[in-house]
C-alpha positions in Angstrom: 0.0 0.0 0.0 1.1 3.5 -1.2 1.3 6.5 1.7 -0.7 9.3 0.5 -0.7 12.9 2.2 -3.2 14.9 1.2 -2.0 18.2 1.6 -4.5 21.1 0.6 -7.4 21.3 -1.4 -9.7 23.7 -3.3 -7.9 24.5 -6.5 -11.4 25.7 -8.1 -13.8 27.8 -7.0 -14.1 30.2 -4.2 -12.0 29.9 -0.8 -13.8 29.0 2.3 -12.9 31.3 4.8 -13.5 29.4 7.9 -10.2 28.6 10.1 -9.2 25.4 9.1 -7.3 23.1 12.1 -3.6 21.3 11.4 -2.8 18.6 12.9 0.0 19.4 15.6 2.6 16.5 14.4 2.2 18.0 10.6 2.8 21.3 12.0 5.9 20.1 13.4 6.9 18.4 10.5 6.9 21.8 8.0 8.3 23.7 11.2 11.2 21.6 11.6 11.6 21.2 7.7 14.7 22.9 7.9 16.4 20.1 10.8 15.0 16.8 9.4 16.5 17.9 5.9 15.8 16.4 2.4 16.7 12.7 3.4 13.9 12.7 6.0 11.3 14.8 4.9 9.2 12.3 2.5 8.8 9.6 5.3 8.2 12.1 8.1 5.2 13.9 6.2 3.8 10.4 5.4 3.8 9.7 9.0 1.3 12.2 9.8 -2.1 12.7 9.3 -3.5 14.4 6.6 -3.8 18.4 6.0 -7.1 18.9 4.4 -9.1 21.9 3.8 -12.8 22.5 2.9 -13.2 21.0 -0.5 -14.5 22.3 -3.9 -13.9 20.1 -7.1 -9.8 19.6 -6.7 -8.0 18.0 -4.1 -3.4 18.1 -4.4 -1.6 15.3 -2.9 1.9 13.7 -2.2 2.3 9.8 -2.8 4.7 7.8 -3.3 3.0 4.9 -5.7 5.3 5.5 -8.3 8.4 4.5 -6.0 9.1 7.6 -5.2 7.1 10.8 -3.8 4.7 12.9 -6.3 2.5 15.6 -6.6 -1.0 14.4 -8.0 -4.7 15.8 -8.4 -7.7 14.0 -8.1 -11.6 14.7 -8.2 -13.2 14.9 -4.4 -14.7 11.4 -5.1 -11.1 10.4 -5.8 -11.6 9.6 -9.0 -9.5 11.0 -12.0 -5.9 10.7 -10.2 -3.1 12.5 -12.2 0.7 13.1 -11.7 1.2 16.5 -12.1 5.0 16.2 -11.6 6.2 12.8 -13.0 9.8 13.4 -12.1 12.4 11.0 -10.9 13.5 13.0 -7.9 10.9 14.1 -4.6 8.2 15.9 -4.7 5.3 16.9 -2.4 4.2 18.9 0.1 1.7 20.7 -2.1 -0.5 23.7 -0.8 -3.2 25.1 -3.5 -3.4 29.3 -3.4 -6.6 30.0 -2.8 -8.5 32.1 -5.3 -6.1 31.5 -7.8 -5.3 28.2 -10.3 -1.8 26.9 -9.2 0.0 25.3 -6.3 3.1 25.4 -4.4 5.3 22.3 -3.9 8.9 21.2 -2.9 11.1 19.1 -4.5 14.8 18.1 -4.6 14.8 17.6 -8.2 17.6 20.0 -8.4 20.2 17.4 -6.8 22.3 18.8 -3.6 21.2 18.6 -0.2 18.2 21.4 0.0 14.7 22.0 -1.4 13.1 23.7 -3.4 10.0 25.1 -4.1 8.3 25.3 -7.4 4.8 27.2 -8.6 3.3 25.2 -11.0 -0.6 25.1 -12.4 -2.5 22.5 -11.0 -2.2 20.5 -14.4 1.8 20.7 -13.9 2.1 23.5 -16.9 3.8 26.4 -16.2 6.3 25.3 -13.3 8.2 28.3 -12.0 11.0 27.5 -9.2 11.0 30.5 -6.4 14.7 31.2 -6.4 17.2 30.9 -3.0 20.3 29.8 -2.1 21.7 26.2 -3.4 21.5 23.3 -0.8 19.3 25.4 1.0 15.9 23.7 3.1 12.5 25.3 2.1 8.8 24.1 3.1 5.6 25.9 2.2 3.9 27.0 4.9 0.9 29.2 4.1 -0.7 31.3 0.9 -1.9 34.5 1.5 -5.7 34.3 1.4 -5.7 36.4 -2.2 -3.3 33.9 -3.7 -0.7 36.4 -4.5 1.8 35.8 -1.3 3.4 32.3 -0.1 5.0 32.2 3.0 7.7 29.7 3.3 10.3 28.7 5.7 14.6 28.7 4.4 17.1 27.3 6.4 20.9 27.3 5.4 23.5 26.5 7.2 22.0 26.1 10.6 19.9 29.5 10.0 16.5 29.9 10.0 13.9 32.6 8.4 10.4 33.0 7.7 10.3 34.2 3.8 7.5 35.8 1.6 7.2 35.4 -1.9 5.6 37.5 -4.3 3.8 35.4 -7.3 3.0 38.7 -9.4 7.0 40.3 -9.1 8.5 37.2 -8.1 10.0 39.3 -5.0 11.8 37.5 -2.0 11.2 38.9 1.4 13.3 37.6 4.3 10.9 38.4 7.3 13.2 37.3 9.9 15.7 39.8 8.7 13.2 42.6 9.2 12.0 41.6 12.6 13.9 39.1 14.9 11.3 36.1 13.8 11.5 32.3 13.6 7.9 31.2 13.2 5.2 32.2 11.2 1.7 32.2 12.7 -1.2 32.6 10.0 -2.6 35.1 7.2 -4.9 37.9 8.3 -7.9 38.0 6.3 -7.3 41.0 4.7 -3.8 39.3 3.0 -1.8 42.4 3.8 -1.1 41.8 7.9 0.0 38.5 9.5 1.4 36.8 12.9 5.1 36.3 13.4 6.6 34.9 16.8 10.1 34.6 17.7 11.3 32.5 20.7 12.9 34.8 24.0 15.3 31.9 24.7 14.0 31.7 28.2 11.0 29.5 27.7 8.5 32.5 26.3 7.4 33.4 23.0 6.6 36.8 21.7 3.8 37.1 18.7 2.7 39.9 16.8 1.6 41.4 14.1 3.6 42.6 11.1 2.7 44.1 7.1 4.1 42.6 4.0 6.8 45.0 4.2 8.1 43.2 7.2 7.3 45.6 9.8 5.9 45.7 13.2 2.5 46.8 13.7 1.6 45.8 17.3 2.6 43.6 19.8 0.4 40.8 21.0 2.3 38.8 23.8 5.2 39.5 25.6 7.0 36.4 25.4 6.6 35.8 29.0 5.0 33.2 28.4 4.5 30.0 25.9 1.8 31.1 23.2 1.2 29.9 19.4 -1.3 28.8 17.1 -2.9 32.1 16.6 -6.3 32.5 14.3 -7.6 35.6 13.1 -11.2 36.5 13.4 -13.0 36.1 10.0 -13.5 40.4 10.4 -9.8 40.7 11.6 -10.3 42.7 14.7 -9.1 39.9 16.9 -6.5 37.1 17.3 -7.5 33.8 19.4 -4.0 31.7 20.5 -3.3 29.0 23.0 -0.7 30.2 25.7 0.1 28.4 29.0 0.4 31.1 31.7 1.7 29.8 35.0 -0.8 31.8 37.5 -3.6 30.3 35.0 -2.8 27.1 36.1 0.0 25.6 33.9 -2.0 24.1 31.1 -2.8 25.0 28.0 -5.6 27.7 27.6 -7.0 29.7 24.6 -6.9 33.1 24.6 -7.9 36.1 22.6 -6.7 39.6 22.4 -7.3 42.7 19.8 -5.5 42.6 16.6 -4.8 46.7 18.0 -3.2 45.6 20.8 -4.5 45.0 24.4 -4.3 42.2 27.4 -4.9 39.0 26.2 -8.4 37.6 27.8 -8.2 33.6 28.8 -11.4 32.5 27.4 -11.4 28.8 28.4 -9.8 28.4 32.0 -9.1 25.3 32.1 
């Protein structure tokens, strides 16, 4: 039996605009992308469970039932299964831009030690490779919810950096050279503000907000504390996380504070 990892969906029609959930130990598979490297990736993602979200008439996939991992696209009722990369080397890892008719994907088709990411459209026409450094590690991580904007995550040579890439100028953005960043949190609705953190070193993680020029726009914690996985509010007013606060109790708890800044609220308690 093949291992299949169905990535993302909805490369037709209109994006749903509900938050979708990830499974944690995929989450920690594209977040650690840049440790595992290229000779661990493939078996690591096919360990996990599957990244789905709401469905229209398209669903992109990794599988390795050709002996070695591909991108394919299939029908919702699975029928009409296509290879969309047929190559000899890896690829997978395939997230679908919302709104718009192509994916993202990595692959180490290029030889070396890295990968790479590649734009193609969803029938596996037009592939366009977003350019960094040789032997360097990159994952996908999230499209902005226009489809112009990819965020992706680079490591070389032990460094790490949250990148944005441009689809329309073909522009490179190193986020964690802008602001002292390490993780990237999610896509405000609006595509033009999003969540980075960046780890204190002493057990606390700071989020906030930032513009697709790389800049700050407000604080949301202040990295006394553990917090991630933040979702926006569909109006964007608001950001709901889970952070473990010791006076809370030491377990995890969801919070929510204003996009604008303010004390984060504990809305759970448990």
């Amino acid at each position: 039996m093949d291992n299949t990892v169905m990535n993302t969906t909805e490369l037709e029609g209109q994006a749903d605009n509900a938050t979708k959930a990830i499974p944690i130990i995929l989450v920690l598979v594209i977040l650690t992308v840049g440790v595992i490297g290229a000779l661990t990736i493939w078996p690591q993602a096919a360990g996990g469970a599957s990244f789905m979200r709401a469905t229209s008439s398209k669903i992109a996939f990794m599988s390795n039932r050709d002996g070695n991992w591909d991108v394919y696209v299939m029908d919702r009722d699975g029928s009409n299964v296509a290879n969309i990369t047929s190559s000899p080397q890896n690829d997978g890892l395939p997230l679908a831009a919302p709104r718009q008719p192509y994916l993202v994907f990595a692959s180490d088709r290029n030889g070396g030690n890295g990968l790479d990411l590649f734009i193609s459209n969803y029938d596996g026409s037009g592939i366009t490779q977003i350019q960094t450094p040789p032997n360097s590690n990159n994952a996908p991580l999230a499209w902005s919810p226009d489809g112009t904007k990819i965020m992706f995550g680079h490591e070389l040579d032990g460094a790490q950096a949250v990148m944005m890439y441009d689809v329309e100028t073909r522009a490179i953005t190193n986020l964690s050279d802008r602001q002292p960043a390490d993780t990237f949190g999610a896509w405000a609705p609006d595509s033009k503000r999003f969540i980075l953190s960046a780890a204190n070193g002493e057990g606390g993680v700071e989020m906030f907000v930032a513009n697709t020029a790389g800049e700050r726009l407000q604080t949301l914690t202040d990295g006394s504390y553990i917090a991630g996985l933040p979702a926006w509010s569909p109006d964007g007013r608001a950001v709901a996380f889970v952070a473990i606060i010791g006076q809370d109790g030491g377990g995890p708890d969801i919070f929510q504070v204003d996009a604008a800044g303010g004390e984060p609220v504990n809305l759970t308690r448990s």
